[in-house]
N, C-alpha and C positions, 0 to 999 in steps of 0.2 A: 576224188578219192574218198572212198567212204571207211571210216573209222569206227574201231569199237562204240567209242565215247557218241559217236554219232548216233547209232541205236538204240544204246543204254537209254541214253536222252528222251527219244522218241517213246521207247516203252515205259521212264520215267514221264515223261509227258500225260500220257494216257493213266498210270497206275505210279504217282508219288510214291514213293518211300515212305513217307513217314505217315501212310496209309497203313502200313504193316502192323501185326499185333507184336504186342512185347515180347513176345517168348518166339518171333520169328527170326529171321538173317536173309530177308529179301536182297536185293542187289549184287554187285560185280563178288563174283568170290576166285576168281582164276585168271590174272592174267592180266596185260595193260592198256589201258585206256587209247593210247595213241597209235597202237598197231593197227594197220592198213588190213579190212575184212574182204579175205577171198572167198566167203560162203558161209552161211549160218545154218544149223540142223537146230531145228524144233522138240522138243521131249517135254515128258511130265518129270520123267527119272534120270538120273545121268547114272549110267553103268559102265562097265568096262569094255559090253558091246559097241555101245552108244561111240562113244571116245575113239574107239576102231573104225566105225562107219563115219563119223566127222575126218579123219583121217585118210580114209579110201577115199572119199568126194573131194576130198581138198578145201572143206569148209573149216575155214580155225576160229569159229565161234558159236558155241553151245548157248542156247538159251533154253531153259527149263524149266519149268513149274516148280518142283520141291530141291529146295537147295541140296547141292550135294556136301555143302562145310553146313551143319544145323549146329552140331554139339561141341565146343572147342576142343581142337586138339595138343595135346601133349608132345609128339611125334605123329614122325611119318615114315613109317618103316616098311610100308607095303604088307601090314599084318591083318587089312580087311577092305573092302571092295572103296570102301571110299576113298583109303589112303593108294590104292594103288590106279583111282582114276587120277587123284591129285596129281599121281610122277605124271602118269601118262599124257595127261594134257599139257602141263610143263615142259615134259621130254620133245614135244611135239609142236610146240607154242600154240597149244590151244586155248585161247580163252571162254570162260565160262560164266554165265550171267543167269541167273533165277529171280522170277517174279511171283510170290509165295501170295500171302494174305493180300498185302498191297493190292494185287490183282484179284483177289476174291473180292477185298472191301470196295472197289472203285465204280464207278456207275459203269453198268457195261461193261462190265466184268465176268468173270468165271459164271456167278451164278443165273446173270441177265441172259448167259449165253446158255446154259440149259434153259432157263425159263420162254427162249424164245424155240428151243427143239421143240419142247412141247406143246407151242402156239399159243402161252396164255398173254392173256391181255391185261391191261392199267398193272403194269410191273411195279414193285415199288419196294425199298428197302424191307425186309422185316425186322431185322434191329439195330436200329441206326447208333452209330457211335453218337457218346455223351463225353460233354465237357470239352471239344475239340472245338468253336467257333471263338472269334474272338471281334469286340465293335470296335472299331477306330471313329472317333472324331475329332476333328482338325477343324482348324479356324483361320478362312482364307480372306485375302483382301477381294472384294467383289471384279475387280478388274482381271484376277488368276483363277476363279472360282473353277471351270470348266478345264483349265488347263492342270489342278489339281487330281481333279475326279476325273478324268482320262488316265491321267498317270496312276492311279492307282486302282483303278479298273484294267490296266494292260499289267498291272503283277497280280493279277487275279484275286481282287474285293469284288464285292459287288454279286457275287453269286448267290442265289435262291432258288433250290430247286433247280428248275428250265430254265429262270428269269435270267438276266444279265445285266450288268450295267445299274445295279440297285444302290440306291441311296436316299438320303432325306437329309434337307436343306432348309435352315432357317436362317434369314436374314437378321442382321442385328448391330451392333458397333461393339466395338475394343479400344481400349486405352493404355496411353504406356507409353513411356518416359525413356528417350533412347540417353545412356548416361556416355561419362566422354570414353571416347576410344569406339565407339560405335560409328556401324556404315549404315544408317536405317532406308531400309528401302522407301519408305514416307515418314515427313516430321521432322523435326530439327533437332539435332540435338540437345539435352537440357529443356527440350520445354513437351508439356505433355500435349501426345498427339489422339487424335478422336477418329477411329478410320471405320468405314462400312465395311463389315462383314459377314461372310457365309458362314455359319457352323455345321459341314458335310459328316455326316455318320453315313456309313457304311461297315458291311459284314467281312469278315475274311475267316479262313482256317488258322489255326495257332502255327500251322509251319511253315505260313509267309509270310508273315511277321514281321522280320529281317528286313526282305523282299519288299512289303509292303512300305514300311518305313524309310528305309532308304529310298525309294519311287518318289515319296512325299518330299524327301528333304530334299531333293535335286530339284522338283519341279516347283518347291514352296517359294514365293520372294524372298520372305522375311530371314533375315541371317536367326532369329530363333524363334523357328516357330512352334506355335502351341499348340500340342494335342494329347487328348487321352487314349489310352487303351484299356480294356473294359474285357473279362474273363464272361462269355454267356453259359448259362446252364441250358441252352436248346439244347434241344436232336438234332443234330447233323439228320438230314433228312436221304439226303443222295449218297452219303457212305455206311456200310456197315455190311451186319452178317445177316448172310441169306436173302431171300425178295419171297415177295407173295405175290398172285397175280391172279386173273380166272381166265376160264377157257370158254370159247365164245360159246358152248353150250354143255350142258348138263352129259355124264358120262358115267355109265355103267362100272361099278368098280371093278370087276374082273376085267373088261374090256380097258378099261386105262392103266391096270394094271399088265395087261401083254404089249398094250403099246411102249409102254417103261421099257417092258424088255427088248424088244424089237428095236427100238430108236438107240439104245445103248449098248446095245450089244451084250446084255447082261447073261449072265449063266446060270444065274439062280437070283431071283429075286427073294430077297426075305420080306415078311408085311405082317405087321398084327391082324388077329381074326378080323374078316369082311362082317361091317354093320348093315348091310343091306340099305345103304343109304345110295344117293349121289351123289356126285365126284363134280364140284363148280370152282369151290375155292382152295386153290393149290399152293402149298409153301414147301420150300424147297431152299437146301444148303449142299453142294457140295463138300467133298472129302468127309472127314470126320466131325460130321455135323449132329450128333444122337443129342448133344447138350441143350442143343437150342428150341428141342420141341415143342415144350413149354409156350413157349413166345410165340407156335405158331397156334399152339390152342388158343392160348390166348386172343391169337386174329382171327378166329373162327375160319380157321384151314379145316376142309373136310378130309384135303390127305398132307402127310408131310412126308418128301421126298430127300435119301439124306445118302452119302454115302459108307460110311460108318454108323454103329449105336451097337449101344452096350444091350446084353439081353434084359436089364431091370429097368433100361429106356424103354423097351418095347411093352415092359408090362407094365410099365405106368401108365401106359394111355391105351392100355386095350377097353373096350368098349368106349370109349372119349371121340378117339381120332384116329382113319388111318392113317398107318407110319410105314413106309414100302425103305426098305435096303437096297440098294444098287452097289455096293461095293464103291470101295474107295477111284481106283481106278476110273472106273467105268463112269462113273460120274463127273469126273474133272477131263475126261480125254478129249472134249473139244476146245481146253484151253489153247491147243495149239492152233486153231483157227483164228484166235485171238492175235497171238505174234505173230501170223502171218502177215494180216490185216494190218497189222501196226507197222512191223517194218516194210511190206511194200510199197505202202503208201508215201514213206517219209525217204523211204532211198529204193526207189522201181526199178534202179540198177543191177542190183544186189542180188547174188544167187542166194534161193532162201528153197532149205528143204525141210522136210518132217520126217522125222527115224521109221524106219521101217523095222525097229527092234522092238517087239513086244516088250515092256518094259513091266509089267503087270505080275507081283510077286505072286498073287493068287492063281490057282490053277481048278475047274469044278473037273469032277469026277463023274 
């Protein structure tokens, strides 16, 4: 029997939570974790069509890209389309779950997956979160050395990049004096003991932490053991906003620009004037990404692909870079190929569908 809490899990798995940007509301926003899932629908947008068609299918669990609770609410009186999806799914027990930023910032994510529509290759974040790593090291008796650094490589330390399982190891000894009312795993009480040790550093994210430390103190001997934690100023290298990446060859800018349109279904593409240049190194941001151009000039993007920008984004970088529009939409609609991928794989039982309701507020003329 497969449960809400069950997939939440799975797409938390994939796309943490505390990946999200401050000003989001990623996660469960409708509904309760322990209720038995007879079908999931897929969207970017939850509407009031949407809610209708999870209803006809007999699926009571909405997963979504843009959360449908963003801005707190005061009431709920049915006085605008969000408050009146709120009754409806309620009325209905449908629960609702949105994977917002969290899934843009995550490796293999929203924007990895346009990056790979358009075929470019060596993907790689374009602005990686800052200030989010953190070092742990601990100080093991050489006989638990291995049985520490498993444990805290299976609550996820140890990551770099691809790498896995990272750390650094110096041998050395510790001393220390177990006083009375102590159970010391080595040494006697009252007299000072001299014992070989590891001192293991290894990396982790600031939001396992928790996770990380508790791992350590279950699998440590010692009834106290010693470790520091340590705030790094790296780049998060595998999370953040937007990727860069190139395409295995050199492309005509009008010709990459119809392909934009064609692969996405766009209806008007917007683009700053054509430099008569070519098109090798591509950076690109779904949704409302005009902010972040900058950062791709900066990587010597020769276009930046965005779904959103402001018109005085577009003229800051004319003659610089091109910058092509795709609309909001059209740019994020294959996130749902994402939670596909995610929940079939973790529950292949599960009926899992994708709305068939144009969810898309823009309309071209």
């Amino acid at each position: 029997m497969v449960k809400i809490k069950d997939i939440a899990n799975a797409l938390e798995m994939f796309a943490p939570l505390p990946l999200q940007d401050d000003f989001d509301n990623a996660g469960l926003q409708i509904g309760l974790t322990d209720a038995e899932v007879t079908g999931v629908l897929l969207c970017l947008d939850v509407t009031e069509a949407v809610v209708d068609e999870a209803i006809a299918s007999g699926c009571n669990f909405i997963v979504s890209h843009h959360p449908v609770i963003f801005k707190p609410l005061k009431r709920i009186t049915g006085s605008n389309y969000v408050e009146r999806c709120i009754m409806k799914a309620l009325a209905n027990g449908i629960a609702i779950y949105s994977a917002h930023t969290n899934i843009d910032n995550a490796p293999g994510g929203v924007n990895y997956r346009i990056a790979s529509k358009l075929g470019l290759q060596n993907v790689r974040i374009l602005l990686p979160k800052e200030d989010s790593l953190l070092k742990l090291a601990v100080y093991v008796p050489v006989s638990h050395a291995d049985v520490v650094r498993d444990a805290l490589f299976a609550a996820g330390c140890g990551k770099i990049g691809n790498y896995g399982s990272c750390s650094y190891n110096v041998d050395g000894f510790g001393t220390f004096k177990a006083n009375d009312g102590c159970n010391p795993f080595c040494g006697e009480v009252g007299e000072l003991h001299r014992e070989q040790e590891v001192r293991i550093e290894t990396v982790l994210p600031a939001y396992l932490k928790n996770k990380a430390v508790a791992a350590l103190l279950k699998a440590h001997p010692y009834e106290e053991p010693a470790f520091d934690i340590y705030q790094l100023k790296n780049s998060w290298g595998s999370v953040g906003t937007g990727v860069i990446g190139e395409l295995a060859e050199e492309r005509d800018e009008l010709e990459f620009l119809q392909e934009i349109k064609e692969k996405f279904n766009v209806g008007c593409v917007r683009h700053t004037p054509l430099l008569g240049r070519k098109i090798k190194r591509v950076a690109l941001c779904g949704g409302a990404g005009g902010s972040f151009a900058q950062a791709a000039l900066g990587a010597g993007a020769d276009i930046y692909i965005t779904g959103e920008a402001r018109y005085h984004d577009l003229f800051s970088y004319t003659g610089k870079m091109l910058m092509a529009v795709i609309g909001h939409y059209e740019s994020e609609q294959y996130t749902m190929e994402i939670f596909k991928e995610i929940i079939q794989d973790a529950c292949p039982a599960v009926k899992v569908m994708t709305t068939t309701v144009d969810t898309n507020p823009v309309n071209y003329m």
